[in-house]
N, C-alpha and C positions, 0 to 999 in steps of 0.2 A: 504494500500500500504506500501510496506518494505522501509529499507534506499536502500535498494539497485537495489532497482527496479527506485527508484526517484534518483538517482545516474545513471542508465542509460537510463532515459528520458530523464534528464539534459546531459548527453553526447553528445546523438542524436540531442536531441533540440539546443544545443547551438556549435554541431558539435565542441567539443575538444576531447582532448585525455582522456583517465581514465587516467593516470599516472596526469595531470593537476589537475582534480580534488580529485585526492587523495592527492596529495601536499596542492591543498587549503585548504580541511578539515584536512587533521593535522596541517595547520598550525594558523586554526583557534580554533582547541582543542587546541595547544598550548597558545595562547592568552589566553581564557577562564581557562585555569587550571594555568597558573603564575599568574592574573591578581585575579581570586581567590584566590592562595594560599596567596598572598599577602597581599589581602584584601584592592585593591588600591581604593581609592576615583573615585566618578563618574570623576568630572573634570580630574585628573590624565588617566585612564582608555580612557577620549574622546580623551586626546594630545597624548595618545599613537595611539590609531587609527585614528588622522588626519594624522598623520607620511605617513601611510601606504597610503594614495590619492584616497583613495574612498568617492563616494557622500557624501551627508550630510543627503537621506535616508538611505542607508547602514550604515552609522557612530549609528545615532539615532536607526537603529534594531539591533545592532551590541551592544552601551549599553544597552537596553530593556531586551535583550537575557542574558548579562552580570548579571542583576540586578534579572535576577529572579532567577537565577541559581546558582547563586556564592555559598547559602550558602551548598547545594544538593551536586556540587562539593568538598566544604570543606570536608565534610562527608565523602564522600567519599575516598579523600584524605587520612583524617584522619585514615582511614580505612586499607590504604593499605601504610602505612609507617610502617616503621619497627620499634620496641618498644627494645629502644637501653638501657643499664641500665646507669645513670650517676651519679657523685658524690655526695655524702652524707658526709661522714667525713674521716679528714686523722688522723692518731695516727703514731707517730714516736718514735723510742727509737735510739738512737748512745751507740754501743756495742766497747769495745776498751781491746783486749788482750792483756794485757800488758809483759807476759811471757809465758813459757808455761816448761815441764822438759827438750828438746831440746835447746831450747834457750830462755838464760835468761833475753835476752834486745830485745826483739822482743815489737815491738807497729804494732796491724793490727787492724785499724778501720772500722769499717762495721755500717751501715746504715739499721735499719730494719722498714719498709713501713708499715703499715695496710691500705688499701682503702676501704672503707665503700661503696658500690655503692645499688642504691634504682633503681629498675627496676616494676614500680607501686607499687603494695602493698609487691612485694618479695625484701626481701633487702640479700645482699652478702658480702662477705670482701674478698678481694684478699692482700696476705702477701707479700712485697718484700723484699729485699735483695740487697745490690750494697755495693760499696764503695765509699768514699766521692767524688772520680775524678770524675769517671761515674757518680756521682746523678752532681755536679758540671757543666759537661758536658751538663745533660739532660737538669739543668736550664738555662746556656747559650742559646741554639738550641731554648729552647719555648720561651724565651724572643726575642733573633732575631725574630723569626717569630711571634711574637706579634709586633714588632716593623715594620716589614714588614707591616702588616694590615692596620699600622697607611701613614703606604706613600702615598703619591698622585696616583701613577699611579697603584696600589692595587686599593683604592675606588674607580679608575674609571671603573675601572673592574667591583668590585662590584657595581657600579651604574649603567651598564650596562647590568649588569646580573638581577638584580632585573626588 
């Protein structure tokens, strides 16, 4: 028997709508694939699904299912995430023309970047360029937003989302 023949036994039988039970099952894929990607503890995993006020059979098949599957999931997971390349090493040089034949008291300082980025075993470098404000600037903005991360009502965000 297919899922989806037992998808409309269970329809008939328990006379709900399919729009019902395709909300329950994605929203019981979704459990199973955060609670996997996560890789939450049994105990953790139970207080998530006593939340939800189903029995204390359904809790118990609900880790069972959990536990056998998470790491299948993982894999899978694994599988279908995108393989993003990330930092390896930064090299920097500060270049400063001090004159040029047009003008003889001219100062232009420039900022030149190399980023080393390693994407499994392919590694790459990407060259930059700015001037001290703009790089000035960039590190302002990532620090704010590092400092954002650290507030309270960011990690309750993220504790929410996790």
């Amino acid at each position: 028997m297919c899922v989806k023949q037992l998808v409309f036994i269970y329809i008939i039988y328990l006379n709900v709508s399919s729009e019902s039970v395709q909300h329950g099952v994605e929203g019981l894929m979704y459990l199973l694939t955060e609670s996997s990607k996560l890789t939450i503890s049994e105990v953790d995993f139970q207080d998530s699904v006593l939340v939800l006020g189903f029995s204390e059979e359904l809790n118990a098949l609900l880790l069972q299912l959990y536990l056998e599957n998470r790491k299948e999931v993982r894999q899978i997971l694994s599988k279908l995430a995108p393989s993003l390349p990330h930092y390896h090493n930064l090299e920097w040089r500060l270049d400063v023309q001090l004159a040029s034949r047009a003008l003889r008291h001219q100062v232009k300082p420039t900022v030149t970047l190399k980023l080393h980025l390693e994407d499994g075993a392919k590694r790459s470098a990407r060259v930059l360029q700015t001037d001290p404000a703009t790089l000035q600037h960039l590190i302002d903005e990532l620090e704010r937003a590092l400092a954002e991360l650290k507030s309270s009502h960011c990690r309750r965000i993220l504790r929410n989302i996790k």
